[in-house]
C-alpha positions in Angstrom: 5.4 10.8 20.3 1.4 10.9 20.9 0.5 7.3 23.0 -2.0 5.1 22.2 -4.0 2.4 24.1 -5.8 -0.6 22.6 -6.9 -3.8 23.7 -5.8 -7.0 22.4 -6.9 -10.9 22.9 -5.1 -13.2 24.6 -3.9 -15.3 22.2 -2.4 -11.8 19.9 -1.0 -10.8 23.2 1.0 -14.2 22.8 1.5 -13.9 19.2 3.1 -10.3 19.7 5.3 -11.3 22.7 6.2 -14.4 20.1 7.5 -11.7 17.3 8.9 -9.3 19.4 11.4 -12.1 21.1 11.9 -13.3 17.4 12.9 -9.6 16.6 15.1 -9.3 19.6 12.7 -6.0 20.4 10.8 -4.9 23.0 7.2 -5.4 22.5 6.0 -1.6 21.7 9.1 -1.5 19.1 7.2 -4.5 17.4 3.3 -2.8 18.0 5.2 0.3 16.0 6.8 -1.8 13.0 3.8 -4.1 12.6 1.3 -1.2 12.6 3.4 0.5 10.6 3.5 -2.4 8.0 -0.4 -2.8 8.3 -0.9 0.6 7.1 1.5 0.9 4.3 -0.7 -2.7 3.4 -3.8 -1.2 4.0 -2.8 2.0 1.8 -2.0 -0.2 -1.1 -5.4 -2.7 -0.9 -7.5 0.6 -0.9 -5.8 1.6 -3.9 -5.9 -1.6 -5.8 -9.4 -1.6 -4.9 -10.0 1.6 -6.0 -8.6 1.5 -8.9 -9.4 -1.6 -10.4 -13.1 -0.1 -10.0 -12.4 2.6 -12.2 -13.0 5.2 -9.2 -9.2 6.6 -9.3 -6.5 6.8 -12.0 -3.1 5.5 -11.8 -1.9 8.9 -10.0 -4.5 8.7 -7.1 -3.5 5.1 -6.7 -0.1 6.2 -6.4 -0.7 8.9 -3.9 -3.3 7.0 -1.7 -0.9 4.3 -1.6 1.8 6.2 -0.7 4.1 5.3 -3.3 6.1 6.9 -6.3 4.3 6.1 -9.8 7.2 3.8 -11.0 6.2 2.1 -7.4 2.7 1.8 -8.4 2.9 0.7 -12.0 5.3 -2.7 -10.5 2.8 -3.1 -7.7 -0.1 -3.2 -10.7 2.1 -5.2 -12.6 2.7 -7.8 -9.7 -1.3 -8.1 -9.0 -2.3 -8.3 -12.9 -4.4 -5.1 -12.7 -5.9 -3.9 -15.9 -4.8 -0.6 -16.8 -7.8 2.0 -16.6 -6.7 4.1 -19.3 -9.1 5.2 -21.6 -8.1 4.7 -25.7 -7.8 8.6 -25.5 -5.3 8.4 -22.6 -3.4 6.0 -24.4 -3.5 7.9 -28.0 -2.1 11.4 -25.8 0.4 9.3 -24.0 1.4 7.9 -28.0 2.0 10.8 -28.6 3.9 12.5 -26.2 6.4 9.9 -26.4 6.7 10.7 -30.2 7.7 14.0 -29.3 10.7 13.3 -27.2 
């Protein structure tokens, strides 16, 4: 597992030692989970942000997100995102479900 160095204030130095005695853990154990969290968080705001511009459709928001499409569709649902479907888009999706 590749190391990495960073510096943190005092007072997230505190914080940190605060969550990782909360957690029972060790404090790198708690630097792992939390930047872990951060990222999945980060991956999902870039997305939302994204697509609610109009730059990327609801499968790009998926994938830069890092989440299945049925994941994607609740987290749009949750934030009242508009859907970015064209009338077209929607008319072909129509009609695909007709044919099943």
């Amino acid at each position: 597992m590749p190391s990495i160095s960073a510096r943190i204030p005092d007072d997230e130095e505190a914080t940190l030692e605060e969550v990782a005695d909360l957690l029972e853990e060790d404090k790198s154990t708690t630097i792992r989970k939390a930047l872990q969290e951060g990222l999945r968080d980060l991956r999902v705001r870039i997305a939302v942000e994204r697509y609610q511009s109009g730059e990327i459709s609801v499968n790009e928001a998926a994938r830069i997100a890092g989440v299945s499409l049925a994941e994607w569709l609740e987290i749009a649902r949750e934030r009242n995102l508009t859907s970015q479907l064209s009338t077209d888009d929607l008319d072909a999706d129509a009609e695909s479900a007709r044919e099943l």
